[in-house]
N, C-alpha and C positions, 0 to 999 in steps of 0.2 A: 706671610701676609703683611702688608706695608698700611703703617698708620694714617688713617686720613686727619687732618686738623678741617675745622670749621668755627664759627660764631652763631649766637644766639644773643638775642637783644636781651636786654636788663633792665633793669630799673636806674642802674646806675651808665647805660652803655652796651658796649657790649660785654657778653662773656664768651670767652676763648674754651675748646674746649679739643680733646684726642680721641679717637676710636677706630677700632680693630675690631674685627669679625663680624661674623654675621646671627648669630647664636642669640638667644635668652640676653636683654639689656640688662647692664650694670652701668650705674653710675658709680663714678669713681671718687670720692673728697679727699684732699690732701693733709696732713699737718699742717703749721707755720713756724718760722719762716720759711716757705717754697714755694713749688707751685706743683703743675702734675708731671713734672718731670718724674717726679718722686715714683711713678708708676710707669716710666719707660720701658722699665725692665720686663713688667708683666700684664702688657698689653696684650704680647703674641701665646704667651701661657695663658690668659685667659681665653682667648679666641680659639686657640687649639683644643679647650676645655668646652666648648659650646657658647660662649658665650661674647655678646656685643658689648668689650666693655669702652666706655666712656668717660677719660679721666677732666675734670673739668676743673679751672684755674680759677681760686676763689677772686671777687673781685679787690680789685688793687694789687696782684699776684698775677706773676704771668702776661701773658696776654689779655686779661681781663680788664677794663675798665677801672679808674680808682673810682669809691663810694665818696657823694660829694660832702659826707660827715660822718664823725665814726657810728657802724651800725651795730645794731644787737644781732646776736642770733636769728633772732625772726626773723628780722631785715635780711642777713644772708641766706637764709632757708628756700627763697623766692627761684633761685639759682637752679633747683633742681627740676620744678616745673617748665624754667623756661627754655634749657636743656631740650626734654622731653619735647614740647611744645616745637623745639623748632626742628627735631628728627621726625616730628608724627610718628613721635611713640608715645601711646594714649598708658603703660605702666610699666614701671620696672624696681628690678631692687636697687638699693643704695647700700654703699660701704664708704666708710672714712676711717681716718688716721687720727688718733692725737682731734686736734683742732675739726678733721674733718669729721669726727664719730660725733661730735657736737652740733655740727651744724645737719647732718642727719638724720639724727635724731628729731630735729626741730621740725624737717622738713617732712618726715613722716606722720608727726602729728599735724601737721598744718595742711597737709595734702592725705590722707589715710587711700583718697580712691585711686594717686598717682605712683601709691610706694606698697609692694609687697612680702618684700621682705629688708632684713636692714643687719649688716654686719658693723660691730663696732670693735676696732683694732685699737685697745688703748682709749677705754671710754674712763671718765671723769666723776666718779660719783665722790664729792667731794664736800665737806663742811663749808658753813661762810666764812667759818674761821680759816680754814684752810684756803679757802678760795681769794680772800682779803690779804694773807699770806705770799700766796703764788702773785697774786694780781701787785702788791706794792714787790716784789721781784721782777717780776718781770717789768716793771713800768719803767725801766732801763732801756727799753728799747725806744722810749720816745726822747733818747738823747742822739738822735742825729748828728756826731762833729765829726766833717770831713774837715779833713788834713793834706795840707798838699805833699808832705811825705812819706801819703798813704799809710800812715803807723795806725789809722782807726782801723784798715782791714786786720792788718795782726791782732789787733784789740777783739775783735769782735768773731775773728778766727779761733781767738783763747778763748772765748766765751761760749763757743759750740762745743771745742773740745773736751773744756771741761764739764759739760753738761753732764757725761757719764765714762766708765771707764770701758775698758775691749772693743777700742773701734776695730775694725777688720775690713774696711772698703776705701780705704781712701779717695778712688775714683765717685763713689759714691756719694762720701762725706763733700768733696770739691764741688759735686755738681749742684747741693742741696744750699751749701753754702752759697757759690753766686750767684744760683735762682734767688735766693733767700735778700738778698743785697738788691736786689732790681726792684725790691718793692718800694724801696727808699723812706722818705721820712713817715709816711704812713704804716710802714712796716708794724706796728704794735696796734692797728686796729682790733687785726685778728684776736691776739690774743686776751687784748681787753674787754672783747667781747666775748670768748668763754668765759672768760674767770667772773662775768656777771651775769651767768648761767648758772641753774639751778640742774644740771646734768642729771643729778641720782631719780631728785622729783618728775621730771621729763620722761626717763627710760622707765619709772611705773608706769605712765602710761599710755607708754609701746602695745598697739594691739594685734601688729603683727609679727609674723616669726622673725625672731631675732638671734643673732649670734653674737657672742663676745669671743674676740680673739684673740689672745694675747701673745709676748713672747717673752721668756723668761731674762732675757736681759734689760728689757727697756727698760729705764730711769725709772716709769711711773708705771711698773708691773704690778706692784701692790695694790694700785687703780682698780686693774683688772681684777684679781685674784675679790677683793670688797665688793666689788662689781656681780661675781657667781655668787658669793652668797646669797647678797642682798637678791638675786631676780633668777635662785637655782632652774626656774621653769624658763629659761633662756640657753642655748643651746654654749657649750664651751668647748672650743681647741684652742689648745698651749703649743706653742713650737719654744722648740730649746735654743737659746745663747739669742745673738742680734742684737742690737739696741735700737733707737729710734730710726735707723736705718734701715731695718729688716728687710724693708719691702724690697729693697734695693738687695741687699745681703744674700737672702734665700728666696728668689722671685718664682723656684718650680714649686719648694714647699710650700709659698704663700697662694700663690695660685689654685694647687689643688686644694687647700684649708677652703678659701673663698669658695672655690665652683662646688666643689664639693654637697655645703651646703645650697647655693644659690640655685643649683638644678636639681634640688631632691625635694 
């Protein structure tokens, strides 16, 4: 079954978005830096699972419109209704990565009658300490210097690698990276805009069924694992090894983990 792309208006533009099959809607969210390339790989394993999934490119990401100042959470959360809104699909569940388990989480408290269920792959329950932490880290990303001898790609090529160790996809890692580089000097919206999110506060109060995904290599697995305790009456699959690439890595295991839950 061969991907369709289409657009949905925005607040900021448009948003770009992918989908496959004809099954049960899932909206798809990404981490950052990327877009939903990130879920290339298991578009056709969801569809083959029953399910219309829909991976959609956060704004200023992808095909997606830049936001005409940095936004919050809330601000991005809008994304998922307008989605919906422009397939005349009146509900669906949502799933996200990293950045994206964030922003739908927001999205199902802001919409509860558009969102039925909500998978979060690498969700963020995290201190302000921690958060204050991550956020002057990562505020590296709003150093934009291009270089006409191209030395910022290698620079910033060292800076995904070393995020964590056992990469095992190269093609994978390549593709996340030059998605990731198209978002250009806005590039660190995204992630300044989790890190001034209250994640843990939010996923109390998730009122509907929810799953936490994790996998045992990503960088912020610990995330996850704080994540079951703290909300045990939330549903948990671990998959073994991967790192932030997983989805990309093991796209049959990830797929069946997702559908799994999402059609039961």
């Amino acid at each position: 079954m061969k991907p369709r792309k289409g657009y949905a208006d925005g607040r900021w533009g448009q948003i770009h978005y992918t989908q496959c099959g004809e099954g049960r809607p899932l909206v798809l969210v990404h981490q950052s830096p990327t877009d939903s390339v990130q879920f290339a790989r298991v578009l056709g394993p969801l569809a083959r699972r029953g399910l219309r999934a829909i991976a959609v490119d956060i704004p200023g990401f992808g095909g997606s419109d830049v936001p005409d100042a940095p936004p919050s959470i809330a601000d991005y959360a809008h994304i998922v209704p307008a989605v919906l809104d422009a397939l005349h699909i009146p509900r669906a569940s949502v799933c996200g990565h990293h950045t994206g388990a964030v922003l739908v989480t927001e999205a199902a408290l802001q919409y509860p009658a558009r969102v039925d269920k909500v998978v979060l792959h690498g969700p963020l329950p995290m201190s302000d300490a921690e958060r204050a932490q991550w956020r002057a880290l990562l505020s590296r990303e709003k150093e934009w210097n291009l270089r006409w001898d191209g030395s910022h790609l290698a620079e910033l090529w060292g800076v995904r690698h070393r995020a964590q160790p056992a990469w095992t996809d190269l093609e994978a890692f390549h593709a996340n990276f030059v998605h990731g580089l198209l978002a250009g000097r806005t590039v660190w919206y995204a992630h300044d805009a989790v890190m001034s999110y209250a994640h843990e506060a939010a996923m109390a109060r998730l009122v509907q069924p929810t799953l936490i995904l994790a996998n045992t290599g990503d960088a912020i697995y610990g995330y996850s694992q704080k994540a079951q305790q703290l909300f045990p009456h939330f549903a948990y699959t671990e998959l073994a090894g991967g790192t932030i690439d997983c989805i990309d890595e093991m796209p049959e295991a990830w797929a069946e983990a997702v559908a799994a839950f999402v059609t039961t």
